[in-house]
C-alpha positions as CSV (number, residue, x, y, z in Angstrom):
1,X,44.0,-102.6,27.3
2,X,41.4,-100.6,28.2
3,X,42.9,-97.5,28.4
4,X,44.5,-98.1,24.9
5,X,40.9,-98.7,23.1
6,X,40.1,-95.1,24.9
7,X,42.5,-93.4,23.6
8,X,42.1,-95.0,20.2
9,X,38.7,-94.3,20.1
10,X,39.1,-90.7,21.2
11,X,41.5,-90.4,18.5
12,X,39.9,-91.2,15.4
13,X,36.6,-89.6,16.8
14,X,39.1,-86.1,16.8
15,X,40.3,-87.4,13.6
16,X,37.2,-87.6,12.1
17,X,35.9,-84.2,13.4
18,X,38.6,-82.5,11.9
19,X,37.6,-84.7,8.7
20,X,34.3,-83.4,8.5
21,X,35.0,-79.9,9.4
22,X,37.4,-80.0,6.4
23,X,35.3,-82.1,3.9
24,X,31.4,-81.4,4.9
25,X,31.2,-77.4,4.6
26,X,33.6,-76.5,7.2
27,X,36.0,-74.0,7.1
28,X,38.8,-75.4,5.1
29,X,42.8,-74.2,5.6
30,X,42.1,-72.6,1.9
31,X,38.8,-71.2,2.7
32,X,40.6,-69.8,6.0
33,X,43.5,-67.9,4.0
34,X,40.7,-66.7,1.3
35,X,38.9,-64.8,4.7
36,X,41.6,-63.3,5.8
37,X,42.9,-62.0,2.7
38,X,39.3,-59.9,2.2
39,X,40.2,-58.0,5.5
40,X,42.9,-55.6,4.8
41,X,43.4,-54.0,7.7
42,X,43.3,-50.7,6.0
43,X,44.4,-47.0,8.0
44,X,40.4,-46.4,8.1
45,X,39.8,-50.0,9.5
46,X,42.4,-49.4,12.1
47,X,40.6,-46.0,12.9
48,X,37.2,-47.8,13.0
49,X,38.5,-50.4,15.1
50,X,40.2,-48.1,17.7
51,X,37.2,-45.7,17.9
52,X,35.4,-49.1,18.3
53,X,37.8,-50.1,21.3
54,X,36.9,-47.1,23.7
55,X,33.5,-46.1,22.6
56,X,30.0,-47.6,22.5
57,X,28.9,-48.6,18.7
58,X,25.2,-46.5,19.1
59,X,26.9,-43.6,19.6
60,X,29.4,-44.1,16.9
61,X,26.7,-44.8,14.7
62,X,24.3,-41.7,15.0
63,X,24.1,-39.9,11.9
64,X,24.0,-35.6,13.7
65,X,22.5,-34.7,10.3
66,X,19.4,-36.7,11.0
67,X,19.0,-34.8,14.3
68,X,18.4,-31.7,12.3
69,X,14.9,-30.4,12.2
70,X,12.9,-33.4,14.0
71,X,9.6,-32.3,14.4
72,X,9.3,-32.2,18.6
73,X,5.4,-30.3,18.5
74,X,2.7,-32.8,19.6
75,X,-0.8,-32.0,19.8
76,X,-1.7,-33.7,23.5
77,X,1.4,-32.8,26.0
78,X,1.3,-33.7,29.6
79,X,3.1,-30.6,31.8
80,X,5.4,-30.9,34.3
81,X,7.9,-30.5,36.2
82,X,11.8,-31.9,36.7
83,X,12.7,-35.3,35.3
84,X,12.1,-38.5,36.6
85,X,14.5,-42.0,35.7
86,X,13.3,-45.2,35.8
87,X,17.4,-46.5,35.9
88,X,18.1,-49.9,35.5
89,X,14.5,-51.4,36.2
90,X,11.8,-52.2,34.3
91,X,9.1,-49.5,35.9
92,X,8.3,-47.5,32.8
93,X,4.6,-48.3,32.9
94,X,5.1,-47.3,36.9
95,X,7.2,-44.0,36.6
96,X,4.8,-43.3,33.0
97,X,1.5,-43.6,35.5
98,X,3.0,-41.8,38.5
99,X,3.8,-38.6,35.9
100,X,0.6,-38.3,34.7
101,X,-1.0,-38.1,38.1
102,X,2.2,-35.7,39.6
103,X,1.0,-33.2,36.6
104,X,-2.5,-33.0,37.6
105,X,-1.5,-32.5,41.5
106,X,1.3,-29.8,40.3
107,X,-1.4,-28.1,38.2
108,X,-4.3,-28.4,41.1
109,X,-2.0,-26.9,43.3
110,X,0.4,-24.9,41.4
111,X,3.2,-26.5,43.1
112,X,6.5,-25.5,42.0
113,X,7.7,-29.7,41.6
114,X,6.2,-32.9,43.2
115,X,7.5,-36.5,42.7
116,X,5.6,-39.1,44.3
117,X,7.6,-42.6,45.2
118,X,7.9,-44.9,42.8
119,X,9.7,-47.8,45.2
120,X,6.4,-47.5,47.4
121,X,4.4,-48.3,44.9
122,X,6.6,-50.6,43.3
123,X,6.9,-52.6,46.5
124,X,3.4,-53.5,46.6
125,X,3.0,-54.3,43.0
126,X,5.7,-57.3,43.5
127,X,3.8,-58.2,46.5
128,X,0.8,-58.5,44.9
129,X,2.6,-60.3,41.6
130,X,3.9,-62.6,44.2
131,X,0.6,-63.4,45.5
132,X,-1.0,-63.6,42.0
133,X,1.7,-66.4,41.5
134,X,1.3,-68.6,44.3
135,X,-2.4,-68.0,44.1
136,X,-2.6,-69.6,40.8
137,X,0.0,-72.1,41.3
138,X,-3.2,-73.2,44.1
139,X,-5.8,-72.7,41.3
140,X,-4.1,-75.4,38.4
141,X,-2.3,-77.7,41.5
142,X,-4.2,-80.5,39.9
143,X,-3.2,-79.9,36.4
144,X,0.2,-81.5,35.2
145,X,3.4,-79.8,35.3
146,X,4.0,-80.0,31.2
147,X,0.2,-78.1,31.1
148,X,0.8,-74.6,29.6
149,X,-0.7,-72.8,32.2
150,X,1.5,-74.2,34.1
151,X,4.6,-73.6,32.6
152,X,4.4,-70.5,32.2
153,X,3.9,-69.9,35.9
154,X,6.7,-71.3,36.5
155,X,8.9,-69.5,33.5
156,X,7.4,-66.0,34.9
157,X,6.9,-66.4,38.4
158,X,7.3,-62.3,39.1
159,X,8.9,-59.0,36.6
160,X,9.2,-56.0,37.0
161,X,7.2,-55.2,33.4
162,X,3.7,-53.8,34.0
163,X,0.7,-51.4,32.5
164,X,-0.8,-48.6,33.3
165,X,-3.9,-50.4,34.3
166,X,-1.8,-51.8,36.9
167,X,-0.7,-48.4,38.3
168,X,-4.1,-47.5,38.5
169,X,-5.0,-50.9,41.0
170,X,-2.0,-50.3,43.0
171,X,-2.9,-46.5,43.6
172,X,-6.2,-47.3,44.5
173,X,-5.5,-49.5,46.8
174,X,-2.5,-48.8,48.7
175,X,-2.6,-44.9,47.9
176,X,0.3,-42.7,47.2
177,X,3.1,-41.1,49.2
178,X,5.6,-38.6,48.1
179,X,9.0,-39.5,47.2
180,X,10.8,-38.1,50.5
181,X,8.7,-40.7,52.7
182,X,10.0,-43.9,50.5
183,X,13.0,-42.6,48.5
184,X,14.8,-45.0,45.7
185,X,17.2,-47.5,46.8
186,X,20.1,-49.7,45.0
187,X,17.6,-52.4,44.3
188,X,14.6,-50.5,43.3
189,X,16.9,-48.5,40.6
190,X,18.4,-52.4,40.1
191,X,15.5,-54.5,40.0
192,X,17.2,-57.3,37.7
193,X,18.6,-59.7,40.7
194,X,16.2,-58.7,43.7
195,X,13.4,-59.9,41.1
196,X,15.5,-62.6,39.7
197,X,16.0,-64.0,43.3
198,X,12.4,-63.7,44.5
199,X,11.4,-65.8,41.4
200,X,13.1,-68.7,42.5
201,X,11.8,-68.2,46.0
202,X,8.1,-68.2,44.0
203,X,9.0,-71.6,42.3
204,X,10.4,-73.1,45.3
205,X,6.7,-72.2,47.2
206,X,5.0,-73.2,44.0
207,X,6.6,-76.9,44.0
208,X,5.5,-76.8,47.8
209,X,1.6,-75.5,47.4
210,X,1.1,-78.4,44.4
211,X,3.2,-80.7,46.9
212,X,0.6,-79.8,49.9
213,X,-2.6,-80.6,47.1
214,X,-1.0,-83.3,46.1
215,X,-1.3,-84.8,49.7
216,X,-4.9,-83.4,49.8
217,X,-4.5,-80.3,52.1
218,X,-7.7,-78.3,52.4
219,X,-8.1,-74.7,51.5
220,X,-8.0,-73.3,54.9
221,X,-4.3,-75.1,54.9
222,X,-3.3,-73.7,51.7
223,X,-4.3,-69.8,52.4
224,X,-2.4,-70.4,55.7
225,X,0.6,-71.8,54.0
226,X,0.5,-69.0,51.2
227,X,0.2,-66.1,53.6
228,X,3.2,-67.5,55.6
229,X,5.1,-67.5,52.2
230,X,4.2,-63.9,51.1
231,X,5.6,-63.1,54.6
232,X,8.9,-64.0,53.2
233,X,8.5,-62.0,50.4
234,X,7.2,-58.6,52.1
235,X,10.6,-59.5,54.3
236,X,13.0,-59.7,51.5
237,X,11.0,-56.8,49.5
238,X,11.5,-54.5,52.6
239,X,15.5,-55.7,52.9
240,X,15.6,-54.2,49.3
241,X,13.4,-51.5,49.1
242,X,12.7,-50.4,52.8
243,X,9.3,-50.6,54.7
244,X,6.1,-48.8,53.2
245,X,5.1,-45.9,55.5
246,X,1.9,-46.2,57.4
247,X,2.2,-42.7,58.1
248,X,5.1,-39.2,57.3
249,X,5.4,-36.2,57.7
250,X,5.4,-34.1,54.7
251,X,6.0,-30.4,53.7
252,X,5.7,-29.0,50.3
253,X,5.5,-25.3,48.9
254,X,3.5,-23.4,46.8
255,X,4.6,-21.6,44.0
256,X,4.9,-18.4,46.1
257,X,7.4,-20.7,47.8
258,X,5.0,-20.8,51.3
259,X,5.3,-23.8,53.9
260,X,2.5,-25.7,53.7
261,X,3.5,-29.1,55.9
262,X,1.5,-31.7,57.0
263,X,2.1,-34.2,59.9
264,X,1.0,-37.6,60.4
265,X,0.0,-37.9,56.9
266,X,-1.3,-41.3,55.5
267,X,-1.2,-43.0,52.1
268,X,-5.2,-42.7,51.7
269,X,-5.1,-39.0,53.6
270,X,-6.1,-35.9,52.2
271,X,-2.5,-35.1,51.9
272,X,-3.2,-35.0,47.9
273,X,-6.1,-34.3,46.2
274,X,-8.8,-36.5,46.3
275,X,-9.4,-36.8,43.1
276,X,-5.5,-37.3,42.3
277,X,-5.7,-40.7,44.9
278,X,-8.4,-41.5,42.9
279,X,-7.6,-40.7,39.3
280,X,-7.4,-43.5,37.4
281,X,-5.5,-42.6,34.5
282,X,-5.8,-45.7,32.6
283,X,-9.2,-44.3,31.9
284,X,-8.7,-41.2,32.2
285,X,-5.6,-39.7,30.1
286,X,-7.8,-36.3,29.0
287,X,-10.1,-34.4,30.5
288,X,-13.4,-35.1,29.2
289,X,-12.5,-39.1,28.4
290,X,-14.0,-42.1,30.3
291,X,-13.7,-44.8,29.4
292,X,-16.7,-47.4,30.5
């Protein structure tokens, strides 16, 4: 009996659907056969829709004769030397900061190309996201979880976005090394999952740090429990990325082409200029401009 008042039930609620599809703006048989009579399939619609098939729909789309005669001449250019790609990562700001300071240390130095590591730097800027995360997770513990602070630590617990100010902090306090000491890797160029996965490692932490207020830990407890959790993430940044060199060897040439090496070089040694360690080029994009 019971299976029979299912079914019955489940059949006029189909019943009905179809009713109202039909009757309450839906897309009537009728309506149907007026829509496919206003595609006709014409021999330029099957070109269209081949060329569609196999190609990509920007490139389709580009008109060449706007290409013609774009105006390329700016008035403040940055010089340098070979082409750096950000790939599938979000480090513009990070590869955008990194060039401006490469073009003053080609130019000081009249190197024929430099490229200084973007995954080293990179490596500590999620470190220190990470931190900035679980640090304020600490800092609103006692606030509810629907406050908006809140939520949106937890929607953006770590990405891979930044500024250039934040190129500048990350140079100034872990330093620079060249590309050859901390080269790219599959996850640095890929940053989507690897950033995706130490999110949810973030939120699991953060549920733990209000968890451990909650209970009324002090805050000796919760530094101890947050530096044990950063561990984790330095440990799953250096599966992905490699470990940041504490010290490399490192040989460049001039633009004569001449050796000049150094050994046991450091991220804060004199290795580069002094003043490219220390440029901070969120202030200082010309010569001549500070900003206070």
């Amino acid at each position: 009996m019971k299976k029979q008042m299912i079914s019955v039930i489940v059949l006029c609620a189909g019943l009905l659907s179809v009713q109202a599809q039909d009757k309450n703006g839906g897309i009537s048989p009728e309506m149907l056969g007026q829509i496919r009579q206003s595609y006709q399939d014409t021999a330029s619609d099957k070109a269209l829709r081949n060329a569609i098939g196999s190609n990509s729909i920007k490139s389709l789309t580009l008109n060449q004769e706007k290409q013609v005669g774009i105006d390329t001449d700016f008035s403040v250019k940055v010089e340098s030397k070979g082409i750096t790609d950000q790939q599938s990562s979000g480090r513009c700001w990070l590869f955008t900061g990194l060039n401006v300071m490469r073009a003053k240390a080609i130019a000081r130095f009249g190197l024929p190309g430099l490229e200084f590591s973007q995954t080293y730097s990179f490596f500590w800027d999620q470190l220190e996201k990470s931190n900035l995360f679980l640090q304020g997770i600490i800092d609103t513990a006692e606030k509810p979880m629907n406050d908006q602070t809140v939520e949106w630590l937890f929607k953006h617990p770590l990405s891979d976005g930044g500024t250039f100010t934040g190129v500048a902090d990350i140079v100034g306090k872990y330093g620079l090394v060249p590309k050859e000491a901390m080269p790219e890797t599959y996850s640095s160029e890929h940053t989507s999952l690897m950033s995706s996965l130490i999110g949810l490692k973030l939120k699991e932490y953060g549920l733990s740090l209000r968890e451990m207020v909650e209970k009324g830990a002090s805050a000796s407890d919760l530094e101890k429990a947050k530096t044990e959790m950063l561990g984790t993430v330095y440990r799953m940044l250096a599966l992905n990325l490699g470990v940041p060199p504490t010290s490399f060897d490192y040989v460049r040439r001039d633009a004569q082409g001449r050796r000049q090496s150094c050994r046991n070089g450091t991220p804060h040694s004199d290795v580069f200029p002094r003043e490219i360690r220390r440029y901070r080029f969120a202030y200082q994009l010309r010569d001549g401009y500070e900003r206070s």
